[in-house]
C-alpha positions as CSV (number, residue, x, y, z in Angstrom):
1,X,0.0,0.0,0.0
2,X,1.2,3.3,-1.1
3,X,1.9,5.9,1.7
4,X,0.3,9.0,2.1
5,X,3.2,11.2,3.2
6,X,5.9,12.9,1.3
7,X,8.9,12.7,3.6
8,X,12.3,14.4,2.0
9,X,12.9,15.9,-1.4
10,X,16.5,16.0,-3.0
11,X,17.1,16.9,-6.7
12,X,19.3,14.3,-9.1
13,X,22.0,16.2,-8.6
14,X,22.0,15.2,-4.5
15,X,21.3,19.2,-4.3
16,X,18.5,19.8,-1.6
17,X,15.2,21.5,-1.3
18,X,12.5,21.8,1.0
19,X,9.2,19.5,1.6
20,X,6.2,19.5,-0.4
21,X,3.1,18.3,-0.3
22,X,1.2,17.8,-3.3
23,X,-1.6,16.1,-2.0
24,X,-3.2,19.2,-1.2
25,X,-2.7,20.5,-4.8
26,X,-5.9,20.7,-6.8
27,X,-4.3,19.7,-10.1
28,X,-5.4,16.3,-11.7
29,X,-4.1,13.6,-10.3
30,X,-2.3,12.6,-14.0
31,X,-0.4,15.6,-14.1
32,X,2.0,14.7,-10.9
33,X,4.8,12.1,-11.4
34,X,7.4,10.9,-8.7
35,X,11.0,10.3,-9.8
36,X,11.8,7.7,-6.9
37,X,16.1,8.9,-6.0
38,X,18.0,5.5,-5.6
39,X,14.9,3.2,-4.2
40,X,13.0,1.1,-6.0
41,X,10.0,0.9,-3.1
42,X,7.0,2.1,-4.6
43,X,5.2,1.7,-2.1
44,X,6.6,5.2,-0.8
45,X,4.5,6.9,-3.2
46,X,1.6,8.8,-1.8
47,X,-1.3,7.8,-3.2
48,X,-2.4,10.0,-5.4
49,X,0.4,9.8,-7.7
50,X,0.4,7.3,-10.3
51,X,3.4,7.7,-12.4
52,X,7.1,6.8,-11.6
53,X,10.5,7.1,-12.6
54,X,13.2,5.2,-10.8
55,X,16.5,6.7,-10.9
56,X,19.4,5.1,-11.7
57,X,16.5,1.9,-12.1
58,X,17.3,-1.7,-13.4
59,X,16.9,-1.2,-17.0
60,X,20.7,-1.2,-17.4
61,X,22.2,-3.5,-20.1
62,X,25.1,-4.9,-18.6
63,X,23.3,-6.1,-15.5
64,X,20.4,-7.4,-17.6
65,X,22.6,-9.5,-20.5
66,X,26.0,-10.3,-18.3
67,X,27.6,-11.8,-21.5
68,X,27.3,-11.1,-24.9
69,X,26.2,-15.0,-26.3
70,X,23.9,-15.0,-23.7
71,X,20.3,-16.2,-24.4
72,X,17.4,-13.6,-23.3
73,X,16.1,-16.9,-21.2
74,X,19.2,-16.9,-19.2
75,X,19.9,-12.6,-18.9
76,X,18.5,-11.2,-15.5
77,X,15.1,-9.8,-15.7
78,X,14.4,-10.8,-12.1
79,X,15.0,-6.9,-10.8
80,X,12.8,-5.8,-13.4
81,X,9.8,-8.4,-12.9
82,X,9.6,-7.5,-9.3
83,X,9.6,-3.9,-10.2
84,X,6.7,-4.1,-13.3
85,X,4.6,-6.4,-10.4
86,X,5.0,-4.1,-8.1
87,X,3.8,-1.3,-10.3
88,X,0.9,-3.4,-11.1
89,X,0.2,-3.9,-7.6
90,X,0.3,-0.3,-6.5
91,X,-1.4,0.7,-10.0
92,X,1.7,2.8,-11.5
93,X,2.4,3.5,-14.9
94,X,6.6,3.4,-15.0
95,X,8.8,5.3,-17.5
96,X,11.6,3.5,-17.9
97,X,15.3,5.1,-18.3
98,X,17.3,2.5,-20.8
99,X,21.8,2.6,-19.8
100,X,23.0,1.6,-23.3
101,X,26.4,0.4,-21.0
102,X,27.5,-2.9,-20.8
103,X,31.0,-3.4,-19.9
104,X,32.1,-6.2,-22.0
105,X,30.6,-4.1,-24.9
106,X,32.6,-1.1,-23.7
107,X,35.8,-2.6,-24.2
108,X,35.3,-3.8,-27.6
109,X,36.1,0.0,-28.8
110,X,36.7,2.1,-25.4
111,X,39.0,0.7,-23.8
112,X,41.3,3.5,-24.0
113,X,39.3,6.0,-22.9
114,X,39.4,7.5,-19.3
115,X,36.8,5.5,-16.4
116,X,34.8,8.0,-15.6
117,X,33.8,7.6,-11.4
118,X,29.6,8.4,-11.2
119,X,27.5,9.0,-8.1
120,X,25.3,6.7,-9.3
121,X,27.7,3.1,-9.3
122,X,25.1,0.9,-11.0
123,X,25.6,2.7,-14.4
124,X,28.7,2.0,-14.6
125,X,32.2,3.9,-15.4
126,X,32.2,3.8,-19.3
127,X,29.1,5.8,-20.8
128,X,29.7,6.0,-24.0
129,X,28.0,4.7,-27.0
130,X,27.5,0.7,-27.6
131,X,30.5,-0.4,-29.7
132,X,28.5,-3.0,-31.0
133,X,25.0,-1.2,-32.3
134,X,23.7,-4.3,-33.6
135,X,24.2,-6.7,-30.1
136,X,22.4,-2.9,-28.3
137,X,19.3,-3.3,-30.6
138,X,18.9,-6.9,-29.9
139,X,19.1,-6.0,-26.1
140,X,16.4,-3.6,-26.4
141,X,14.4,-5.0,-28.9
142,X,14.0,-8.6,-26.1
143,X,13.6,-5.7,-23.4
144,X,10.5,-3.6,-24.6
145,X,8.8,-6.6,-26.1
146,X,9.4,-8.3,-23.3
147,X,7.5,-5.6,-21.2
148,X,5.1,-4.7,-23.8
149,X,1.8,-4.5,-21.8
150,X,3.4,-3.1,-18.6
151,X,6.4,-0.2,-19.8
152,X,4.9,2.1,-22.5
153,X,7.6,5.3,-21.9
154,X,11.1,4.9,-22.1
155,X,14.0,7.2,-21.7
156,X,17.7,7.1,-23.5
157,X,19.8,7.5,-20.5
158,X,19.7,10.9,-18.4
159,X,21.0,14.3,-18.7
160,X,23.6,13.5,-21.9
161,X,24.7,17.1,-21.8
162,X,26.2,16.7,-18.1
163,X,29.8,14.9,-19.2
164,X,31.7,16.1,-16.2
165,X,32.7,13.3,-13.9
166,X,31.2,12.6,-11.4
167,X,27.6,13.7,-12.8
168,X,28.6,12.2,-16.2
169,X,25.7,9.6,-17.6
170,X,27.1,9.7,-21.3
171,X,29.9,10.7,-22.6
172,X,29.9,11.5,-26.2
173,X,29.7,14.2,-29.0
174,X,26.0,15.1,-30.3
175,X,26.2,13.2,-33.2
176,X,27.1,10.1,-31.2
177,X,23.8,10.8,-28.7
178,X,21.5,11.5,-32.0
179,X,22.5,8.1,-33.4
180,X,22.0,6.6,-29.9
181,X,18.6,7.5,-29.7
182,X,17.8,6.8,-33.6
183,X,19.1,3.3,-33.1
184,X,17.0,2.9,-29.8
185,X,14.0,4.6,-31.2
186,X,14.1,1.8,-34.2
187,X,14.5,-1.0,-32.0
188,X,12.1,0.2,-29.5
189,X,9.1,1.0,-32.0
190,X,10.1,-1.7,-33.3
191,X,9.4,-4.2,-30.9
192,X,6.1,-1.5,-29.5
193,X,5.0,0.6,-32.1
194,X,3.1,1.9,-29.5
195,X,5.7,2.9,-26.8
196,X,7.0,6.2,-26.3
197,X,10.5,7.7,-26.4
198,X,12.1,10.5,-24.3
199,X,15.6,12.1,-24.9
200,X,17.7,12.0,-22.0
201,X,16.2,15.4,-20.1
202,X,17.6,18.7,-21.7
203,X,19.4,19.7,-18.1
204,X,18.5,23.5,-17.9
205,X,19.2,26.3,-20.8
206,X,22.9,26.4,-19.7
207,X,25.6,27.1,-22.2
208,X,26.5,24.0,-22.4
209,X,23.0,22.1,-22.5
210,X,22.4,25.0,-25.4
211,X,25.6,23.6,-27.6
212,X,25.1,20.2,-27.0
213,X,21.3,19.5,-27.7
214,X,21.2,23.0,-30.4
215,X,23.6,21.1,-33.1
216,X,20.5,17.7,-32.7
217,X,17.6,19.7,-33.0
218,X,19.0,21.8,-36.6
219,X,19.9,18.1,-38.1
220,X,16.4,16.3,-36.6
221,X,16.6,14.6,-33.8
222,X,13.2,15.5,-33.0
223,X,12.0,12.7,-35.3
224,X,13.5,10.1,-32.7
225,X,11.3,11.7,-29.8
226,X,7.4,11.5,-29.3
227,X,8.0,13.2,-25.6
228,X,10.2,16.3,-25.5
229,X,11.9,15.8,-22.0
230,X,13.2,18.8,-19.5
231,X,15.5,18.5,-16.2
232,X,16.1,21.0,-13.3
233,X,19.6,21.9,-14.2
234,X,22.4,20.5,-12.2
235,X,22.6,23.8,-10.1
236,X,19.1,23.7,-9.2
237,X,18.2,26.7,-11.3
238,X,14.5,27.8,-11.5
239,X,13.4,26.6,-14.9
240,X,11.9,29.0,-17.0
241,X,9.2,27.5,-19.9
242,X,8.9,30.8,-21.6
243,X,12.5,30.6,-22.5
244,X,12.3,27.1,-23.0
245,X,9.7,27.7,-25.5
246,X,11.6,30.5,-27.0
247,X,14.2,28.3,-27.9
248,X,11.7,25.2,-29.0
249,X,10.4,27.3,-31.6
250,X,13.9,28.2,-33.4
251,X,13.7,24.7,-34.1
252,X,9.9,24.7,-34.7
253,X,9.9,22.1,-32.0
254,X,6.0,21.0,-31.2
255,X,5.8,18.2,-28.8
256,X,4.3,16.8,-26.2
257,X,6.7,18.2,-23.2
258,X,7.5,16.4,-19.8
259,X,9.9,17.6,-16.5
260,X,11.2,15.0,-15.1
261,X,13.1,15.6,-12.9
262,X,12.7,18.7,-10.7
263,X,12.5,19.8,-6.9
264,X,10.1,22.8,-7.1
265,X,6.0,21.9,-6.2
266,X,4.5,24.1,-9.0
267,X,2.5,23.8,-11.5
268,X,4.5,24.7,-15.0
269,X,2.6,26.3,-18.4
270,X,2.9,24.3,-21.2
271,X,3.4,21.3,-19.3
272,X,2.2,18.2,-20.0
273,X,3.3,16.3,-17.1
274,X,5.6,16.6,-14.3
275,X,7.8,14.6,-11.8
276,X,9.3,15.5,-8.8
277,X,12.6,13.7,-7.6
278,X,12.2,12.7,-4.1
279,X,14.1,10.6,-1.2
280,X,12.4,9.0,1.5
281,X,13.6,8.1,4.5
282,X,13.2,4.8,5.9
């Protein structure tokens, strides 16, 4: 049974910020999400919220297929089955974030490149793109069919634009994310033609979220995403949709637009859907 108290709030960036309670909000019920900060307890969630992101969350390649001639009966879906019952059980619809990393992959074409240490452990210490693109599609492809009637959303890893160790969840130029997400849009659509994709969150309108994701939208990257995705910025900035907007429509951007991860309680225009990243204490 969910709870029906919010306890502690922290952003993704382990910066802080006070309680909230949004139980008292008069907004529809389908408009709040919860991103759930390293626990995968959903029974934490207060009960009127029936969305979820877990963050880092077990949709991580190398922990799912631990060798690549592996057979998808004999990879480790066992973290994930508990989590999709659990969802069931609590009646939560889950976005899941997809780590493209596996470290036997890695090697096959980064192995000179520098381990990068991460605050979050279970990603890993080598985000950069699959070597082998074709062994990455099959992965996925087994993974979203394999959850078709329980995971609809699906997110290609989180904040790309963030490469600084130890914040770092992929390291790569733009060009190497927009191919990351056009070969995980194919193989996700498909194995769902229904599922929806999100970029890895655009983390705040910072210099360097503006070069990085700016180059993607001017060459069409917006044809690999049904669910334009925004993050709190690392710093915690206030995020502003206006300029957001302003920007969008350079690019003549007109989607569907998610926050997902952010510490403020409010209500945001233009907004389709938003999740607040929280902590709870045990």
């Amino acid at each position: 049974m969910k709870r029906s108290l919010l306890i502690l709030c922290f952003g993704i960036a382990l910066s802080g910020c006070s309680n909230i309670d949004i139980l008292n909000d008069s907004t529809s019920d389908d408009y709040y999400g919860i991103t759930l900060l390293e626990t995968t307890d959903l029974a934490v969630l207060p009960n009127d919220v029936n969305w979820a992101i877990v963050f880092p969350g077990p949709f991580r390649w190398g922990a799912i297929q631990t060798n690549s001639d592996d057979l998808p009966a004999d990879w480790h879906w066992e973290e994930i089955d508990k989590l999709v019952a659990d969802a069931k059980r609590e009646n939560i619809e889950l976005v899941g974030i997809i780590w493209p990393y596996a470290e036997w992959d890695q090697v096959k074409c980064h192995s000179s490149n520098f381990v990068v240490p991460a605050v979050f452990s279970e990603i890993g210490q080598s985000p950069y793109s699959p070597c082998d693109e074709g062994l990455y599609k099959n992965f996925l492809h087994e993974l979203v069919e394999r959850y078709t009637d329980d995971i609809h959303y699906w997110e290609i890893t989180d904040s790309p634009s963030l490469q600084q160790p130890p914040l770092a969840r992929f390291i790569g130029t733009p060009e190497e994310y927009t191919k990351l997400l056009e070969v995980s849009y194919q193989a996700i659509k498909e194995a769902n033609a229904d599922a929806y994709v999100l970029n890895g969150g655009i983390a705040g309108l910072t210099s360097e979220s503006i070069a990085f994701w700016g180059p993607q939208f001017e060459t069409g990257i917006a044809d690999y995403i049904d669910i334009l995705n925004i993050q709190e910025s690392a710093q915690g900035d206030e995020i502003s949709m206006s300029a957001y907007h302003s920007w969008f429509d350079i690019y003549q951007l007109d989607k569907i637009t998610w926050i997902t991860r952010v510490s403020s309680a409010e209500k945001f225009d233009s907004v389709d859907k938003v999740f607040y990243t929280q902590r709870y204490e045990n």
